[in-house]
PDB file of N, H, CA, C and O in Angstrom:
ATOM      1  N   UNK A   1       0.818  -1.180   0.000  1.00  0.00           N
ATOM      2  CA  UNK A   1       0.000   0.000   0.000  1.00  0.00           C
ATOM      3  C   UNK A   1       0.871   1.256   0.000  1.00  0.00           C
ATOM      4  O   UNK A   1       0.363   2.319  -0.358  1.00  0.00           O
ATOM      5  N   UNK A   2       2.175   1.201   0.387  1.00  0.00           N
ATOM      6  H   UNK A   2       2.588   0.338   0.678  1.00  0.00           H
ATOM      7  CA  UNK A   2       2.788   2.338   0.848  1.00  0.00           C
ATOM      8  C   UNK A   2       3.341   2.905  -0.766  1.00  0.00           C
ATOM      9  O   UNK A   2       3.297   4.018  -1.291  1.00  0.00           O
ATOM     10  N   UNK A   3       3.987   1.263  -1.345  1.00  0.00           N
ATOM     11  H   UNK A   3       4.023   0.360  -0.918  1.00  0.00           H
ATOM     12  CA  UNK A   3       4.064   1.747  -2.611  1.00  0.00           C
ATOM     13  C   UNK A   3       3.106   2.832  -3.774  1.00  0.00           C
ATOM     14  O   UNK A   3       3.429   3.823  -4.430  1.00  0.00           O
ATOM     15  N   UNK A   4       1.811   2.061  -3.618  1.00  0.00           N
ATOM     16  H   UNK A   4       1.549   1.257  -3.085  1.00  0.00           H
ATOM     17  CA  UNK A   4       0.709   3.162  -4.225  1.00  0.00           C
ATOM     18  C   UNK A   4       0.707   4.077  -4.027  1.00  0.00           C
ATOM     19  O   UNK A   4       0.458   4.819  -4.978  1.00  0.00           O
ATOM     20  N   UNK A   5       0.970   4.700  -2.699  1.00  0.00           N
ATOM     21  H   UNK A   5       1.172   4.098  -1.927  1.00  0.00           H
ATOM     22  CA  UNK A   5       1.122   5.870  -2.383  1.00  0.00           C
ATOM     23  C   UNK A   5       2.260   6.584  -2.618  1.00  0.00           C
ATOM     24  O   UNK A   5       2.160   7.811  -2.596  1.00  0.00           O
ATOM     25  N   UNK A   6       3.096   6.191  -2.791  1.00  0.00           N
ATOM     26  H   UNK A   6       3.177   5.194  -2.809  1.00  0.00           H
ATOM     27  CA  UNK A   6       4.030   7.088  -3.293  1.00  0.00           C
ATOM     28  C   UNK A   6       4.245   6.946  -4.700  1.00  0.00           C
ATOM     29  O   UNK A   6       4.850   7.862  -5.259  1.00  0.00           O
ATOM     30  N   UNK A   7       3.904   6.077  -5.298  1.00  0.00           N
ATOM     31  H   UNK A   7       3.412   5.333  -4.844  1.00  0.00           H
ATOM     32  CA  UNK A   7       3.232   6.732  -7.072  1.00  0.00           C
ATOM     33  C   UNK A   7       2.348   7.421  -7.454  1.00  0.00           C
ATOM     34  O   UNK A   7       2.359   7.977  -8.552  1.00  0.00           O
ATOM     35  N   UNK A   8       1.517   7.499  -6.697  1.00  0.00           N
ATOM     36  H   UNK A   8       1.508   7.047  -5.805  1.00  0.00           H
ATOM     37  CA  UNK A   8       0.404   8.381  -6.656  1.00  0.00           C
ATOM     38  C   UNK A   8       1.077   9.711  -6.016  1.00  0.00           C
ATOM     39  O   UNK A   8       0.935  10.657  -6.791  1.00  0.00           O
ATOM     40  N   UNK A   9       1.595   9.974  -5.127  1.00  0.00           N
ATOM     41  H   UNK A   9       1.710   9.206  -4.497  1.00  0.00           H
ATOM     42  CA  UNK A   9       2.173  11.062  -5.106  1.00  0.00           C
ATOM     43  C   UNK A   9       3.482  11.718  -6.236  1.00  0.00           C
ATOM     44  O   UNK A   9       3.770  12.914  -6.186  1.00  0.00           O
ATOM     45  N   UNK A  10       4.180  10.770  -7.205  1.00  0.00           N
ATOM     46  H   UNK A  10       3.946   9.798  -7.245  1.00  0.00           H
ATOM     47  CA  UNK A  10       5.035  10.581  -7.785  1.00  0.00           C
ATOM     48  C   UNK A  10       4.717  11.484  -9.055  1.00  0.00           C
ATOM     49  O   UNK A  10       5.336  12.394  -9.607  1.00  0.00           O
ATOM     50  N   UNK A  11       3.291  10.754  -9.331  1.00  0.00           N
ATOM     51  H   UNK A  11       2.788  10.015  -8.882  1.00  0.00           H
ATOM     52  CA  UNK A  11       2.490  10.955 -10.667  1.00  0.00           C
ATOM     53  C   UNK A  11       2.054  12.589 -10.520  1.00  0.00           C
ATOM     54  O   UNK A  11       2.178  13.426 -11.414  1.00  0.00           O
ATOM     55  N   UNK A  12       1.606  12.783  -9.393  1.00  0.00           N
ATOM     56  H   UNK A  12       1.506  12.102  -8.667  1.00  0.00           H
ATOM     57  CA  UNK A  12       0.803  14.038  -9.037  1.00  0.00           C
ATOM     58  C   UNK A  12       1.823  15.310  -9.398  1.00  0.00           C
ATOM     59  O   UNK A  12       1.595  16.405  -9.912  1.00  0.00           O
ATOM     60  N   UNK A  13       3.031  14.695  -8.911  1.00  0.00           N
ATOM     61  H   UNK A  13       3.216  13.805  -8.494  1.00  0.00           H
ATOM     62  CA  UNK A  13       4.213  15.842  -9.288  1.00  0.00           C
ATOM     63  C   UNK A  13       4.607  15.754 -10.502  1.00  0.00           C
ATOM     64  O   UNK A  13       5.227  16.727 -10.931  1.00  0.00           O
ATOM     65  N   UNK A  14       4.430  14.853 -11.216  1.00  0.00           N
ATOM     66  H   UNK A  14       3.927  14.062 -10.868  1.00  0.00           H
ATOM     67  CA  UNK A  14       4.532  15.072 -12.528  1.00  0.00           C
ATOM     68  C   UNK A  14       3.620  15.552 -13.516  1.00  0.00           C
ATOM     69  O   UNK A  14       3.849  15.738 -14.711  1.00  0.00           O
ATOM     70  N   UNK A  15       2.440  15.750 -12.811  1.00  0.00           N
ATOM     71  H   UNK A  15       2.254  15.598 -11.840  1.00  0.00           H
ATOM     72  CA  UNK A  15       1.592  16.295 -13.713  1.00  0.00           C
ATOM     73  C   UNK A  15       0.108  15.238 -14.039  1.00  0.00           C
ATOM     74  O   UNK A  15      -0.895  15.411 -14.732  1.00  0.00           O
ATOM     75  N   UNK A  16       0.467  14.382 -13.367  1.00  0.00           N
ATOM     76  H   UNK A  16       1.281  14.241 -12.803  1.00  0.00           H
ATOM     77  CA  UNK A  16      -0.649  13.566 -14.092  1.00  0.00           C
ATOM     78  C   UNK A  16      -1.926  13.582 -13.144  1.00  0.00           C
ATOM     79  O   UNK A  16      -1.867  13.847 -11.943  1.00  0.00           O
ATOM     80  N   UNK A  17      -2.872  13.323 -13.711  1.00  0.00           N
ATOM     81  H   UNK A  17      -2.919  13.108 -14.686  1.00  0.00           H
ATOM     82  CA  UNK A  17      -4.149  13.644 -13.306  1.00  0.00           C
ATOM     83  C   UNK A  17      -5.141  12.450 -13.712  1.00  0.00           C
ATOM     84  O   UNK A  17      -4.827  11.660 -14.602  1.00  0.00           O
ATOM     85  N   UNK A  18      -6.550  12.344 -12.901  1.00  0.00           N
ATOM     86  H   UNK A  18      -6.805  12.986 -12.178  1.00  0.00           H
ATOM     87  CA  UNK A  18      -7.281  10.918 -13.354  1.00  0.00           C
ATOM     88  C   UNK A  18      -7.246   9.667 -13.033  1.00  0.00           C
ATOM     89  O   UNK A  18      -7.067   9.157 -11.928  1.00  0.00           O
ATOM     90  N   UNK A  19      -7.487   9.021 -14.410  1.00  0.00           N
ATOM     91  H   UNK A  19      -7.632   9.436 -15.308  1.00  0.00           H
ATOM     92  CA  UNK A  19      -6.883   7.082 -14.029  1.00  0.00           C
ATOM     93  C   UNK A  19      -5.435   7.059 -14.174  1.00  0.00           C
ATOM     94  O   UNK A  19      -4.916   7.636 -15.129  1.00  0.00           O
ATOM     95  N   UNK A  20      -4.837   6.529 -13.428  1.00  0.00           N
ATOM     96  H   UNK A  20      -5.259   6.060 -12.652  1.00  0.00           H
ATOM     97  CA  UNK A  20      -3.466   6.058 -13.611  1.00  0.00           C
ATOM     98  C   UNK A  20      -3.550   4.419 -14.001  1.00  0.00           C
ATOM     99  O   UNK A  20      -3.799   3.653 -13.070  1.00  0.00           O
ATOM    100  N   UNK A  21      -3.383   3.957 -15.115  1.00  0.00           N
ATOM    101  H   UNK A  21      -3.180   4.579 -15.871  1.00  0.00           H
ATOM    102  CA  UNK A  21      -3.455   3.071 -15.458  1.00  0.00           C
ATOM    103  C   UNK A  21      -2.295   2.404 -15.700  1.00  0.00           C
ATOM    104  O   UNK A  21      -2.376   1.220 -16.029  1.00  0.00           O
ATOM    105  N   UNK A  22      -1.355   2.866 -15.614  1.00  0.00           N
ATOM    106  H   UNK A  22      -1.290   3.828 -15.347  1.00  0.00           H
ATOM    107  CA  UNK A  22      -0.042   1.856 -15.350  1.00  0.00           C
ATOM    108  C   UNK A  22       0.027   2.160 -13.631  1.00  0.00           C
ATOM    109  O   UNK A  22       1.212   2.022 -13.328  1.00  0.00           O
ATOM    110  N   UNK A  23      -0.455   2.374 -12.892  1.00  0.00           N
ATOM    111  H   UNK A  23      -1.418   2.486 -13.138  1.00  0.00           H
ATOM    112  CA  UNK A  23      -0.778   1.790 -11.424  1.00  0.00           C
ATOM    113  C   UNK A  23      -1.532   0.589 -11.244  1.00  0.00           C
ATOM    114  O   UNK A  23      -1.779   0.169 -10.113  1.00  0.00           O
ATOM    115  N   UNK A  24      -2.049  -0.197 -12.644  1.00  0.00           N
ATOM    116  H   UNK A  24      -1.849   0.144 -13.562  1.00  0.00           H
ATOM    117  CA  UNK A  24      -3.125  -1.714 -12.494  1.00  0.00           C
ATOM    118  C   UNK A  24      -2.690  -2.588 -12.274  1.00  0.00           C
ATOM    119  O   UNK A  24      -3.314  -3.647 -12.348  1.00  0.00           O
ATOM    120  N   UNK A  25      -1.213  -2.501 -11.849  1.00  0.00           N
ATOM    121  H   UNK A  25      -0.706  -1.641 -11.789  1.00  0.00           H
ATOM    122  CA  UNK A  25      -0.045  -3.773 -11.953  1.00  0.00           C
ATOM    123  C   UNK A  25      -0.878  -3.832  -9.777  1.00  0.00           C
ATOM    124  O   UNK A  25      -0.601  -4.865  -9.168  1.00  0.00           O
ATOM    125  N   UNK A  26      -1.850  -2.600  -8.888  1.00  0.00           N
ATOM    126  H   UNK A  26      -2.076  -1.761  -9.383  1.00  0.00           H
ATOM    127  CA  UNK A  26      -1.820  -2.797  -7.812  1.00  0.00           C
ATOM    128  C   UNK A  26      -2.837  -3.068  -7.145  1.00  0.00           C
ATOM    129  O   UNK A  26      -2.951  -3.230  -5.930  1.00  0.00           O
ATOM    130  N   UNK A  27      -3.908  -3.139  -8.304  1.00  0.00           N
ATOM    131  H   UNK A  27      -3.815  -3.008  -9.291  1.00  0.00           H
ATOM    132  CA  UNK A  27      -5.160  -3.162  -8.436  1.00  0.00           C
ATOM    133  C   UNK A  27      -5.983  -4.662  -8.896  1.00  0.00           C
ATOM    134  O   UNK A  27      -5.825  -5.344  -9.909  1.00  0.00           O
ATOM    135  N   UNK A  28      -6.846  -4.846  -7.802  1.00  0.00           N
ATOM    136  H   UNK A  28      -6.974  -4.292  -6.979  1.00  0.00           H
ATOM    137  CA  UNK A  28      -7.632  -6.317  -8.568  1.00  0.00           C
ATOM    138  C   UNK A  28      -8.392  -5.896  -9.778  1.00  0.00           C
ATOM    139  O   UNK A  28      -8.459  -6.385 -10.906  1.00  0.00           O
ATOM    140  N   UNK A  29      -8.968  -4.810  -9.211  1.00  0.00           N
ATOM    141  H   UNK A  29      -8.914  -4.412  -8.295  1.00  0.00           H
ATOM    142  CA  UNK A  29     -10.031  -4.210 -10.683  1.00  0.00           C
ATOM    143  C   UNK A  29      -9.344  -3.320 -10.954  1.00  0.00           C
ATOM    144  O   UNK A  29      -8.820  -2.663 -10.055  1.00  0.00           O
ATOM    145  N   UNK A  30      -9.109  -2.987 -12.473  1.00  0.00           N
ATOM    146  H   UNK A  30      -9.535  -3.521 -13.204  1.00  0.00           H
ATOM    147  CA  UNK A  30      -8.211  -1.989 -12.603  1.00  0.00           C
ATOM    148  C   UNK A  30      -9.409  -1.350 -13.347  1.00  0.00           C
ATOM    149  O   UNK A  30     -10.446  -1.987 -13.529  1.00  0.00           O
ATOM    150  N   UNK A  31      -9.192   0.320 -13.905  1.00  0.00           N
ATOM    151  H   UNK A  31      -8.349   0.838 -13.757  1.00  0.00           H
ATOM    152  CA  UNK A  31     -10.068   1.352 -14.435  1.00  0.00           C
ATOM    153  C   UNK A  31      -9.202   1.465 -15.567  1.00  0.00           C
ATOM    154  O   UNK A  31      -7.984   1.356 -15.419  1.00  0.00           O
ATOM    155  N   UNK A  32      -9.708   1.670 -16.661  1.00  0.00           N
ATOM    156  H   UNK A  32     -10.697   1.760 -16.781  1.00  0.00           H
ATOM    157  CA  UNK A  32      -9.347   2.013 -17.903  1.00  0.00           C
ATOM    158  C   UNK A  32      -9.123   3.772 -18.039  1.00  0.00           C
ATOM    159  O   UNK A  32      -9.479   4.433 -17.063  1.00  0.00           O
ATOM    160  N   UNK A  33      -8.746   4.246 -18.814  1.00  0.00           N
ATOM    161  H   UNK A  33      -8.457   3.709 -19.607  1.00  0.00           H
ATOM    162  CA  UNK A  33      -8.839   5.751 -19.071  1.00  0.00           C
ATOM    163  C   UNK A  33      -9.331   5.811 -20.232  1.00  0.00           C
ATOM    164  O   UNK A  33      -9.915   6.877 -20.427  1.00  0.00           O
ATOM    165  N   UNK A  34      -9.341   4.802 -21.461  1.00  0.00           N
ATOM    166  H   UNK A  34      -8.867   3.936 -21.303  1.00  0.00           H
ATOM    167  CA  UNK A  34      -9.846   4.876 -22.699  1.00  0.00           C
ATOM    168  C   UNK A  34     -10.464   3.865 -22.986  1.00  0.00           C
ATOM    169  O   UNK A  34     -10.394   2.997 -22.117  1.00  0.00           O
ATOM    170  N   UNK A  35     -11.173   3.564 -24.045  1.00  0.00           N
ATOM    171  H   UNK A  35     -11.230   4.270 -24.751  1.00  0.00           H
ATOM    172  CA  UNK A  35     -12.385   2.792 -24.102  1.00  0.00           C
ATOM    173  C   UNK A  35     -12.002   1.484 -24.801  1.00  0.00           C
ATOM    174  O   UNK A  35     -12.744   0.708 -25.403  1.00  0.00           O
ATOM    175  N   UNK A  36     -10.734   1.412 -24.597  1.00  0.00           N
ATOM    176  H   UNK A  36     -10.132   2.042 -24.107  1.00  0.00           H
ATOM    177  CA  UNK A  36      -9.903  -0.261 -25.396  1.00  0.00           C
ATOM    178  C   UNK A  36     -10.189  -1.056 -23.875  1.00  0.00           C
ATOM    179  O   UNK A  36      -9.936  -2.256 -23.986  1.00  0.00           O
ATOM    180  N   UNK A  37     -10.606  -0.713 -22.633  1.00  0.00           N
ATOM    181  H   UNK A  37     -10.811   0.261 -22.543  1.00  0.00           H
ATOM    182  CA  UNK A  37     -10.985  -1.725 -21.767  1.00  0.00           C
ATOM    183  C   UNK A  37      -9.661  -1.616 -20.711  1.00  0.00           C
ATOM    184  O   UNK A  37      -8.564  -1.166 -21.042  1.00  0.00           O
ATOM    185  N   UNK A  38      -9.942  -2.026 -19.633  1.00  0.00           N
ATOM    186  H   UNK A  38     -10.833  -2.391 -19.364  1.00  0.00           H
ATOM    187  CA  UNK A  38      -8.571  -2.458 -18.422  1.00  0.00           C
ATOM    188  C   UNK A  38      -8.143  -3.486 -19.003  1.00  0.00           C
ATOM    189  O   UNK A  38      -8.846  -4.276 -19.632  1.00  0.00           O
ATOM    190  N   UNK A  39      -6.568  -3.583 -18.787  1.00  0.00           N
ATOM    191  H   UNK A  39      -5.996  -2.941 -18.276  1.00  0.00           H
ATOM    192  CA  UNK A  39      -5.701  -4.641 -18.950  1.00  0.00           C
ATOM    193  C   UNK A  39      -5.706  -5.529 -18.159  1.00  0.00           C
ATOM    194  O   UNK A  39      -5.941  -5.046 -17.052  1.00  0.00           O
ATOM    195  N   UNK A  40      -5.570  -6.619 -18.109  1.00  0.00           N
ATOM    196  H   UNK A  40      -5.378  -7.012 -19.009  1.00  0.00           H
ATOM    197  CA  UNK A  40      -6.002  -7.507 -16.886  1.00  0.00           C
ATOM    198  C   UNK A  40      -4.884  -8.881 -16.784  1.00  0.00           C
ATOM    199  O   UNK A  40      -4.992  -9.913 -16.122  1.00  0.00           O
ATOM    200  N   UNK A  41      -3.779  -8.423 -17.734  1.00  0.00           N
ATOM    201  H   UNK A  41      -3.692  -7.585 -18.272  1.00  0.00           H
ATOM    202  CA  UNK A  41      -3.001  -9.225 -18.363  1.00  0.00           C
ATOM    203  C   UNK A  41      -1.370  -8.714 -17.213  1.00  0.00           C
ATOM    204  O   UNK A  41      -0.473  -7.973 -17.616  1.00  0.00           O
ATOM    205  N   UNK A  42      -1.429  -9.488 -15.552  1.00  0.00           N
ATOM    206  H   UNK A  42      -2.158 -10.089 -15.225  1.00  0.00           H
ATOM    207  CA  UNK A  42      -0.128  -8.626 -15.156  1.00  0.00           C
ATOM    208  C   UNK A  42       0.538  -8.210 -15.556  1.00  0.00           C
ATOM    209  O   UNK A  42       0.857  -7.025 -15.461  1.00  0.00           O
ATOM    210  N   UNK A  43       1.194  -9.370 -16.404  1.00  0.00           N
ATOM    211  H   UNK A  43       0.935 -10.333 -16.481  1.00  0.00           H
ATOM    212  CA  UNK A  43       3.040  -8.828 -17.278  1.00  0.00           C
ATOM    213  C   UNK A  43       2.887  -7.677 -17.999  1.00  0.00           C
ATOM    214  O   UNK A  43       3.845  -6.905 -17.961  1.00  0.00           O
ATOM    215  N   UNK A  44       1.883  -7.341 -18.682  1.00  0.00           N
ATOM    216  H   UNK A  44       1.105  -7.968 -18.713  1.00  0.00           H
ATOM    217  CA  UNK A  44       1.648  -6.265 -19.732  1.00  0.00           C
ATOM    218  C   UNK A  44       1.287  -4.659 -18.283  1.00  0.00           C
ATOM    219  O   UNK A  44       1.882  -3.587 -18.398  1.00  0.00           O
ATOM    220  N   UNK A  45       0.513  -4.860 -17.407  1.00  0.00           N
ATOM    221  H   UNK A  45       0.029  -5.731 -17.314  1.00  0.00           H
ATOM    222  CA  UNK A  45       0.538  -3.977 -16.493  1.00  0.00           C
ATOM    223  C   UNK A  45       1.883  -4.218 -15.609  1.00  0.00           C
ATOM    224  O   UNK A  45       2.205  -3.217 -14.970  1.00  0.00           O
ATOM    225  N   UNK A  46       2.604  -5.178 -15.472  1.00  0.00           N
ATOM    226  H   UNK A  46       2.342  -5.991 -15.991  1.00  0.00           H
ATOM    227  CA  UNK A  46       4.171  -4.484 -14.960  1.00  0.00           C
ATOM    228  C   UNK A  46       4.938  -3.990 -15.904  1.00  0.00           C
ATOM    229  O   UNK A  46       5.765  -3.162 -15.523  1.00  0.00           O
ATOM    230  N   UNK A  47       4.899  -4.374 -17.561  1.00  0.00           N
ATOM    231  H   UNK A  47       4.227  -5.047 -17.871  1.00  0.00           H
ATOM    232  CA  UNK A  47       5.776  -3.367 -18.348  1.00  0.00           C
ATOM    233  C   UNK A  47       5.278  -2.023 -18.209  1.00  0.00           C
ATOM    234  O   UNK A  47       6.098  -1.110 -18.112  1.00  0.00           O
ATOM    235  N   UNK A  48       3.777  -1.725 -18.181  1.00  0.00           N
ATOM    236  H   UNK A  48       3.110  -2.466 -18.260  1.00  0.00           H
ATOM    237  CA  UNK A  48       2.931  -0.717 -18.212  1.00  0.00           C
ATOM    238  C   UNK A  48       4.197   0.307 -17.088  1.00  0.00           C
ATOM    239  O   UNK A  48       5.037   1.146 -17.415  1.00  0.00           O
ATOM    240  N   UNK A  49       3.788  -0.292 -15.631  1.00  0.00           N
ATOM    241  H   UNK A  49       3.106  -0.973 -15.365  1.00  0.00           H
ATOM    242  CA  UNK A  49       4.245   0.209 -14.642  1.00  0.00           C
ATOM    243  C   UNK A  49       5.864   1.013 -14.779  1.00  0.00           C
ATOM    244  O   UNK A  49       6.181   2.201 -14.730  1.00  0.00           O
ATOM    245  N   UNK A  50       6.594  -0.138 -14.954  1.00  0.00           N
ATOM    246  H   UNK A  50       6.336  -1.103 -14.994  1.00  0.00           H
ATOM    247  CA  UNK A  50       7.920  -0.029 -15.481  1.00  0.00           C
ATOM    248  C   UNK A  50       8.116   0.869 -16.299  1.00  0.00           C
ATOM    249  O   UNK A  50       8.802   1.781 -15.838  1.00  0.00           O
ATOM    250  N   UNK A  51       7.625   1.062 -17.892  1.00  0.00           N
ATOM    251  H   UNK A  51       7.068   0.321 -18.267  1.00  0.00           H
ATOM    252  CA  UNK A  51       7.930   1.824 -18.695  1.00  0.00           C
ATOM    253  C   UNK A  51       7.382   3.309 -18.512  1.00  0.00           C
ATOM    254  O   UNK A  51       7.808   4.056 -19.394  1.00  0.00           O
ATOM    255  N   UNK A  52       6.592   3.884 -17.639  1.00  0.00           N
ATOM    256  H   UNK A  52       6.246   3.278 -16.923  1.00  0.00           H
ATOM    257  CA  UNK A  52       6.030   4.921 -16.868  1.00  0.00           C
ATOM    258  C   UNK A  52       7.202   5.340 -16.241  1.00  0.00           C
ATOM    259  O   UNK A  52       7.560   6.273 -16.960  1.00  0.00           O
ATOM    260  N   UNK A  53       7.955   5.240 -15.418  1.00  0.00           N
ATOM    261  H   UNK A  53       7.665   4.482 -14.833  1.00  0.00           H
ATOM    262  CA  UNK A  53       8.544   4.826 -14.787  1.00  0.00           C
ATOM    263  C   UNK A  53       9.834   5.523 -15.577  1.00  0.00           C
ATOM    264  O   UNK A  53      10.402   6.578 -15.293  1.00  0.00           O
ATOM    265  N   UNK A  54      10.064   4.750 -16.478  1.00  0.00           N
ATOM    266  H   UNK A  54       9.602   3.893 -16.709  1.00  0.00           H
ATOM    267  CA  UNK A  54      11.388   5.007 -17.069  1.00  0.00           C
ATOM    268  C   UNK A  54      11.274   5.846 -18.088  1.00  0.00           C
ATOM    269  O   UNK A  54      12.327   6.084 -18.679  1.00  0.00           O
ATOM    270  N   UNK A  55       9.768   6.660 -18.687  1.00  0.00           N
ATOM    271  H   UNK A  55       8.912   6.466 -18.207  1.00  0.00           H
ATOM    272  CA  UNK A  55       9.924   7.646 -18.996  1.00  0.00           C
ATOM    273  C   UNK A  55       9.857   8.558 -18.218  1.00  0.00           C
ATOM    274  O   UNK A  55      10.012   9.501 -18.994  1.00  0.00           O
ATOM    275  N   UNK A  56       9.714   9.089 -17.027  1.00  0.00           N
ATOM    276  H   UNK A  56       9.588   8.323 -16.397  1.00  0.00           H
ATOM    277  CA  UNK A  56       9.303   9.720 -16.206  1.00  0.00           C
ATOM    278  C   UNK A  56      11.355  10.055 -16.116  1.00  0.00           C
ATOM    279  O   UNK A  56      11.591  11.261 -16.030  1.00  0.00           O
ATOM    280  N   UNK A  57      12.279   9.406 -16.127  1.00  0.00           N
ATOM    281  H   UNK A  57      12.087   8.427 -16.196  1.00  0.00           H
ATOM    282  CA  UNK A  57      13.426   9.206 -15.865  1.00  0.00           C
ATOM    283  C   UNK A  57      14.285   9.843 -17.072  1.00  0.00           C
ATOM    284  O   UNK A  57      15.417  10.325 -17.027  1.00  0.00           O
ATOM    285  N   UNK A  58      13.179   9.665 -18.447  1.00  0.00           N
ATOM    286  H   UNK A  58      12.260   9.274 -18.484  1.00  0.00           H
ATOM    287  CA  UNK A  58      13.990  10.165 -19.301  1.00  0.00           C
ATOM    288  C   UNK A  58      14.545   8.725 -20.671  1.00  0.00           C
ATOM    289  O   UNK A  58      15.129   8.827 -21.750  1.00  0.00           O
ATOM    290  N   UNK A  59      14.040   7.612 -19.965  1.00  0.00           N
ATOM    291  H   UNK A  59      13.566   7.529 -19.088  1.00  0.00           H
ATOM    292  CA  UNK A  59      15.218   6.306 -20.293  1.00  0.00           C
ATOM    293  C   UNK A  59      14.064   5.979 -21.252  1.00  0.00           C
ATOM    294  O   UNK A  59      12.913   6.372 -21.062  1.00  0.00           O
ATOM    295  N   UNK A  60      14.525   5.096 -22.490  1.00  0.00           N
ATOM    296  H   UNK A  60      15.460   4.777 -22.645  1.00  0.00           H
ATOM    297  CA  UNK A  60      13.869   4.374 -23.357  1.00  0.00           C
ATOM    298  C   UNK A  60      12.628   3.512 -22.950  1.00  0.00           C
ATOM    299  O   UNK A  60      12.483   3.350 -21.738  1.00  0.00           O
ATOM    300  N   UNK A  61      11.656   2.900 -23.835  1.00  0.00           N
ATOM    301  H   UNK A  61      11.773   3.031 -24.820  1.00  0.00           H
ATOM    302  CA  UNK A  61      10.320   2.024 -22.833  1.00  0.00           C
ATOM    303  C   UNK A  61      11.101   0.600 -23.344  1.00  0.00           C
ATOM    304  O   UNK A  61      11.525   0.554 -24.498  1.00  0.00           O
ATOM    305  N   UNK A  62      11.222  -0.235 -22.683  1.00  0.00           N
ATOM    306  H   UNK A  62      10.877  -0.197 -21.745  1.00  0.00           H
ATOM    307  CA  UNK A  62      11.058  -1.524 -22.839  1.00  0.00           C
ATOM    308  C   UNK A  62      10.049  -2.313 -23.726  1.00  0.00           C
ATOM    309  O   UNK A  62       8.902  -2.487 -23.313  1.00  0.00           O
ATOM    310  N   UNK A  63      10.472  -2.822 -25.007  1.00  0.00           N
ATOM    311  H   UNK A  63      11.403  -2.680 -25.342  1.00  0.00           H
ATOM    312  CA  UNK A  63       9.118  -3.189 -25.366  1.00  0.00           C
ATOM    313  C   UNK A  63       9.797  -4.943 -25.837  1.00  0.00           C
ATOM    314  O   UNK A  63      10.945  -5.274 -26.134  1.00  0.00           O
ATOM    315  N   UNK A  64       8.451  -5.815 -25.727  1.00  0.00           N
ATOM    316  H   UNK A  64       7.519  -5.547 -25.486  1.00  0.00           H
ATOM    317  CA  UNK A  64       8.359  -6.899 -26.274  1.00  0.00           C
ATOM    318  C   UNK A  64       7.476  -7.363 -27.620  1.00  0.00           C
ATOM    319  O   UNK A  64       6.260  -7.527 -27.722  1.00  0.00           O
ATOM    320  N   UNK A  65       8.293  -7.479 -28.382  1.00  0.00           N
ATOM    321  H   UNK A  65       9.281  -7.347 -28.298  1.00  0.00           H
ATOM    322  CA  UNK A  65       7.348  -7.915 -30.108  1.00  0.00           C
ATOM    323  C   UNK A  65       6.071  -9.058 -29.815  1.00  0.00           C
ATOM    324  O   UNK A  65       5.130  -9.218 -30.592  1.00  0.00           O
ATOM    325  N   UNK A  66       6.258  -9.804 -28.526  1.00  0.00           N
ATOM    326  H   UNK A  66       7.022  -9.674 -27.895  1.00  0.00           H
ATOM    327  CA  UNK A  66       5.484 -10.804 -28.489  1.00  0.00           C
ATOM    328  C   UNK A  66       4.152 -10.046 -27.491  1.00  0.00           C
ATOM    329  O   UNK A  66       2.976 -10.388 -27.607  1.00  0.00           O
ATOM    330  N   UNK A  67       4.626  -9.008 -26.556  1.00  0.00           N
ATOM    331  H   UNK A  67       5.582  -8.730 -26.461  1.00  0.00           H
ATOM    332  CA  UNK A  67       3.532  -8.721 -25.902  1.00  0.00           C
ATOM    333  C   UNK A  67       2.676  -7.679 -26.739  1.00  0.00           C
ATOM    334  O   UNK A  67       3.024  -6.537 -27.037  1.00  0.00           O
ATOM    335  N   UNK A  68       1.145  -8.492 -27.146  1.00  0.00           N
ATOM    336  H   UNK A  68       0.863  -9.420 -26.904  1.00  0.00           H
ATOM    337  CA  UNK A  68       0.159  -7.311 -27.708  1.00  0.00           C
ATOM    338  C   UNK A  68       0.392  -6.331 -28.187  1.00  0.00           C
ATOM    339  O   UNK A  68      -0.521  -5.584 -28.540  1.00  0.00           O
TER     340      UNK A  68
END
């Protein structure tokens, strides 16, 4: 829980506002922000998480050809 909270405070300083949807990696039900649906798929919400993360840092996103 403590973690959420300090992404949520993380996000706030960065500007972001709303659903945080690469936060669903913390969530049983996660909320969508756009109408393609919640991800419900962990690995794809921990790259989610991760690559947030590492743009927020400046650093490249991690991507996989096999994930969706």
């Amino acid at each position: 829980m403590l973690d959420l909270a300090l992404f949520l405070d993380l996000a706030h300083r960065a500007g972001q506002s709303g659903v945080q949807e690469w936060l669903s990696f913390y969530l049983k039900a996660p909320q969508a922000a756009t109408e393609a649906g919640a991800e419900h798929d962990l690995f794809i919400q921990q790259t989610k998480l991760k690559n947030t993360l590492r743009e927020w840092m400046g650093e490249k996103p991690v991507t996989h050809p096999e994930a969706g």
